[in-house]
Steps between C-alpha positions, in 0.01 A plus 500: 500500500655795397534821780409852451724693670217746632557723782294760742775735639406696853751817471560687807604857465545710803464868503468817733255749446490838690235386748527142523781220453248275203591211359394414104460187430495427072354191423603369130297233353741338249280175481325463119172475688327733729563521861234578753718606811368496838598710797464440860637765786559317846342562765475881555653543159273652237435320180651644191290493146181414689619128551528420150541618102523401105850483379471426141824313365850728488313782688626665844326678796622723732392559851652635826467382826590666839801502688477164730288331268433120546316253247504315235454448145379192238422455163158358435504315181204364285270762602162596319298825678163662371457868527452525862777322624373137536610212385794207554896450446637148429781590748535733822108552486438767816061397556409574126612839478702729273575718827613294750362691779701345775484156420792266432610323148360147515773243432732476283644816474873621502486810736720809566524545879624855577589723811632848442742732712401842599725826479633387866564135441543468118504104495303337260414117469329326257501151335371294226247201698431175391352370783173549345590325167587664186295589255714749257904614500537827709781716569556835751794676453572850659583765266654794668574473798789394686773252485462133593152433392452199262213420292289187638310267289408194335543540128468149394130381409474233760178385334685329170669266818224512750446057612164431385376501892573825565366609113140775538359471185255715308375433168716211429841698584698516764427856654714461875691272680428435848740545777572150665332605839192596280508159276617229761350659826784357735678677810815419352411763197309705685726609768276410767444232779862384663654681131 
């Protein structure tokens, strides 16, 4: 089976403003299919993009977030809305919704986890999660910024490789791969129990 090498890049680009240290994130849909990212603030964190948004193949968005900020990002693949917002994704479905509104990506989905510095403590983390299974190559890399930051990701398309247990099919294709936690349901892979 041949691979597409097909990715959705989360760039990070920190930036001051004269009232408020923002961050901008730019995210770059470089798939040859659209992209139906959803957003998710933590707890106290506000929720960029209204939890959700279109991202048509090779097409970017822009937001900022505040100083502090702490969420995540998926791409929802699959997807098919109607005019007001309802409908279904194949992948990282969030309750039938284009916008999110505060609920989580259903499984598989590679995620973006993300916790930025302020103007006092400038530390920012952030990571590329499969823990939730994979459903499409991602990438963040800082632009800007500082020295010592490295871009994290999976760029490979697990799902050309994903064992036949752990396959989520849609349609007849393979459209995720499940983490093993998620397929085999053991404490061993899930990190819990005497693990």
């Amino acid at each position: 089976m041949a691979t597409h090498k097909a990715h959705l890049f989360f760039l990070c680009l920190c930036s001051l403003t004269s009232l408020s240290w923002q961050i901008q994130l730019i995210l770059v849909n470089n798939c040859n299919y659209s992209v139906w990212p959803g957003t998710l603030g933590n707890a106290g964190h506000l929720t960029p993009k209204d939890g959700g948004f279109h991202l048509a193949r090779f097409e970017e968005a822009v937001f900022d977030v505040p100083e502090g900020w702490s969420g995540r990002i998926w791409g929802r693949t699959g997807c098919c809305f109607d005019e007001h917002g309802g409908g279904y994704c194949d992948t990282g479905d969030c309750g039938r919704r284009l916008h999110c509104m505060g609920k989580w990506g259903a499984p598989p989905t590679s995620v973006v986890e993300m916790t930025f510095g302020t103007a006092a403590s400038p530390l920012h983390f952030y990571d590329v999660s499969l823990v939730e299974g994979f459903n499409l190559p991602v990438t963040m890399a800082p632009v800007g910024g500082g020295i010592g930051c490295g871009v994290a990701g999976c760029e490979a398309d697990v799902t050309a490789c994903c064992p036949a247990e752990f396959e989520v099919r849609s349609r007849r294709r393979v459209v995720g791969c499940k983490s093993a936690c998620l397929a085999l349901k053991a404490d061993e892979y899930c990190c819990t129990g005497r693990y």
